[in-house]
Structures are given as structure tokens and as C-alpha cells.
N, C-alpha and C positions, 0 to 999 in steps of 0.2 A: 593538408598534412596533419596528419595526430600528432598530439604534442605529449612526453609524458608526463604522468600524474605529478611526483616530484617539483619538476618543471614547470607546470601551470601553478600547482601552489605556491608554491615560495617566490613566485612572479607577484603573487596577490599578496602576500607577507613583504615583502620587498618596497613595492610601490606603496604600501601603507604606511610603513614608516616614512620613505624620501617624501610624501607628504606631508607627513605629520613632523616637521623639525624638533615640535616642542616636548614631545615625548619620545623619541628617538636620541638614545645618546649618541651614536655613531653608527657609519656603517664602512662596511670594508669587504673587501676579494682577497682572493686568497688562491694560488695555486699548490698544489697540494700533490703529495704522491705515499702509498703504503699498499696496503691489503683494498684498499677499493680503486685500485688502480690510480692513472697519470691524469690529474684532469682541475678543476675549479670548484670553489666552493663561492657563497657569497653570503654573509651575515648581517642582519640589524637589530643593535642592541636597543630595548627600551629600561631604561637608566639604568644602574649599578650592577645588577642582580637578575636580570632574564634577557634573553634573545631570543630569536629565531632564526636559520642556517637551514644550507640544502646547498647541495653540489651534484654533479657527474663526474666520473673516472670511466678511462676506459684502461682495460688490459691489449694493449696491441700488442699483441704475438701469442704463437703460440709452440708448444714446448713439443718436439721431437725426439726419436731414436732408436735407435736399432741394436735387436737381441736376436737371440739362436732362431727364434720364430718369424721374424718379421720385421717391419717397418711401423712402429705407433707413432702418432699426433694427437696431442691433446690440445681441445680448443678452448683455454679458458675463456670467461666470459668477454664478452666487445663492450659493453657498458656496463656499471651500477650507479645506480642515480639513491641520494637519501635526501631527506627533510626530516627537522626536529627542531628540537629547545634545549635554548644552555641555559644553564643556574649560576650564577656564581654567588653562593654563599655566602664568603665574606667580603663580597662587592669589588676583589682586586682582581687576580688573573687566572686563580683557581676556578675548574670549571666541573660541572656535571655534566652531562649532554644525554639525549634519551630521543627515538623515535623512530622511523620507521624506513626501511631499505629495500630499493625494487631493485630486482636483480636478473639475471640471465640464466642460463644454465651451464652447465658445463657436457661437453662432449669428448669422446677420442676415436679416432679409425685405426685399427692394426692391419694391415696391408704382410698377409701371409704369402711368406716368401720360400718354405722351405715345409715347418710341419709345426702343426699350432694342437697343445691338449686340452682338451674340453672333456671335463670330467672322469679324466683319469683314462680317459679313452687318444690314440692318438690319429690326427687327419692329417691330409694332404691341400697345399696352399690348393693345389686344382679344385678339391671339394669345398675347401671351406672358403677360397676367394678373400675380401675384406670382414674384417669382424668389428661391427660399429657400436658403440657404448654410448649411455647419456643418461647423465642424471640430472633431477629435473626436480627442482624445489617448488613449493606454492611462492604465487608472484610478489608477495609482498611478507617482509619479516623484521619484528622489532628488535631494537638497538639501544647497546649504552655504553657510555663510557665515561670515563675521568681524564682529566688532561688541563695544562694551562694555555693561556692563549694572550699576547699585547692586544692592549684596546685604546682605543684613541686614533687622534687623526696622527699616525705614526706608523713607519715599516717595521714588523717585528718576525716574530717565529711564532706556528702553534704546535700542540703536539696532543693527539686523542688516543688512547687503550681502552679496550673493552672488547665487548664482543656482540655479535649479532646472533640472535638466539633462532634458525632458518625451519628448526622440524626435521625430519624422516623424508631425504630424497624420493623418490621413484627410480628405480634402475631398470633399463630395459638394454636388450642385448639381441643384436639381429648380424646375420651374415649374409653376402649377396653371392656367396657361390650356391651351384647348384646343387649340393646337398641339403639344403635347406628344401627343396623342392621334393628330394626325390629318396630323401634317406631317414626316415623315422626316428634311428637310433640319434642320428645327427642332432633333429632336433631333439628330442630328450635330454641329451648331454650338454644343448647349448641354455636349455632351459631352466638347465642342475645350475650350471655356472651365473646363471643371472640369479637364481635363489640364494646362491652363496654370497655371494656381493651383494647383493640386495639388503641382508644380514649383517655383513659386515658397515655398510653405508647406515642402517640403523643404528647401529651403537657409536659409529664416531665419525659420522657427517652431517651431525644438527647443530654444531656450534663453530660459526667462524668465526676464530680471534681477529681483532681489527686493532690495528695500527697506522696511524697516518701524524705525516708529518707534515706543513705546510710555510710558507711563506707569502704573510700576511702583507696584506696594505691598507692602513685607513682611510676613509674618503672625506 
């Protein structure tokens, strides 16, 4: 079974410090829920002022609805998994944190139920069948945030803001009716509509705000 990168790291980060007591200030779990979804973290601090941290979240579910056109589901992602280093500057609960997030894509299906436009032109659910979406980030993207965090062998609360800085999606756009097959104009227009998103996806889906809140425990 492949394990992910994330995951195998912060296993080797992990296990260095529960061996090493003497430079390990603490360590501690953490469940956790925000923008990277419902899932655990797990930390080891070496003294005052640096650590190392890595978790998974998953997004379970996914977001549906129905308009004059059809039926859409969007599938946000099922995992993100990250690993980094926190700072704490003046050695108390204030923190910096910084590194790097593997993520999933995002997809949605509209399930044409009536009459769906594509490029200003308009079709019939017969022709155009489902209309399937996904954008598709490179696999790995860096991270930072501000936030404070209890530390010690003690139950507290954390709390990270920042953002993940992800690039310039890929958008592609396919339909599984049979005017994809058999109608030129069909595709043209379905080609138009992914250029235009694809456009729009450049200017304001390279940066995901991150927000997580958690509920810590020291060990």
C-alpha cells in the first residue's frame, strides 16, 4: 500500500523526537476541523521556539443542486494532507507556521435535465447529456500562517490563518452526450466555455485562504 508523502515524513519527524526526550519539548494530537477539512494533526516541539507538525483532513461530502438547467454536484476534495514547521518567536503560544500541502482536486457533474448554454448557443439535455468539470492543481503547494497554539503536557485549543499559495488550476470540460460525437459546433462552444473558466480560474483560484481550528492534547 503507498503511503502519502506528508505521512511518511512527519512519521520520520515524529519518531525522532519520541526518541530523543532530551530535545523534544513536547509532543501532542490534535483534532482539528476548518478549510482542510475534519481530520488530525500531530506535533513535536524541540524546545521553546521550533516544531515540526503534519496532519490529514478529509472533506466528506459533497455539495449539490438544482437550477433551470439541471442537476450539479460538486466533489470537493476527499483528503489534504500537509507537513511543516512552527516558530514561536517569543517562545510562548504565538506561532508562525510555514510548508507544504498535498491536495486533491476539485470536480462537479451537471446532469442536464431540460436545456443547458454553452456559449451563448442553446442545447437540449438529449445532446448534451452530463456536463463534467475539474480543476486540477499541481500536486504539491506551499503554506503559511499565523496562529497560537497551548503547549505542554496539557488540553488546550489551536487556531492557524493563512493561506496556501496553490498556482493557476487546469480546467477542462467534457460532455458524455452525443453531440460531443457528432456536432462540431457542440464542441466549439463547449470549448469556448472551458476557455472562459479556465480564465476566470487564473485570476481567482491560486489562493486558498486557510483556516483551522483545533483541539489540542499534550502527551
Amino acid at each position: 500500500m503507498q503511503r502519502k508523502p506528508a505521512v511518511m515524513l512527519f512519521a520520520v519527524l515524529a519518531s525522532t523526537g519520541l526518541a530523543s526526550g532530551a530535545f523534544a519539548q513536547s509532543v501532542a494530537l490534535s483534532g482539528r476541523f476548518g478549510i482542510l477539512g475534519v481530520g488530525g494533526e500531530a506535533n513535536v516541539d524541540f524546545g521553546r521556539r521550533f516544531g515540526v507538525r503534519g496532519g490529514v483532513g478529509a472533506v466528506p461530502l459533497s455539495v449539490s443542486g438544482t437550477d433551470s438547467d439541471g442537476e450539479t454536484t460538486v466533489h470537493l476534495p476527499s483528503a489534504l494532507s500537509n507537513v511543516g514547521a512552527d516558530v514561536y518567536p517569543f517562545g510562548g503560544h504565538f506561532r508562525l507556521s510555514g510548508g507544504v500541502l498535498f491536495k486533491h482536486d476539485i470536480s462537479f457533474s451537471d446532469r442536464v435535465t431540460e436545456t443547458i448554454d454553452l456559449n451563448d448557443r442553446t442545447y437540449t439535455a438529449a445532446q448534451a447529456g452530463t456536463i463534467n468539470g475539474k480543476l486540477a492543481w499541481s500536486s504539491v503547494a506551499p503554506y503559511t500562517t499565523f496562529g497560537f497554539s497551548s503547549r505542554g503536557k496539557r488540553f488546550g485549543m489551536s487556531l492557524d490563518v493563512g493561506a496556501a499559495f496553490l498556482g493557476a488550476p487546469t480546467f477542462t470540460l467534457t460532455s458524455s452526450g452525443p453531440a460531443t460525437q457528432n456536432d462540431a459546433q457542440f464542441r466549439a462552444d463547449l470549448a469556448a466555455e472551458q476557455k472562459k473558466t479556465q480564465g476566470d480560474a487564473n485570476k481567482y483560484l491560486k489562493i486558498l485562504p486557510v483556516l483551522s481550528l483545533g483541539v489540542r492534547w499534550g502527551l
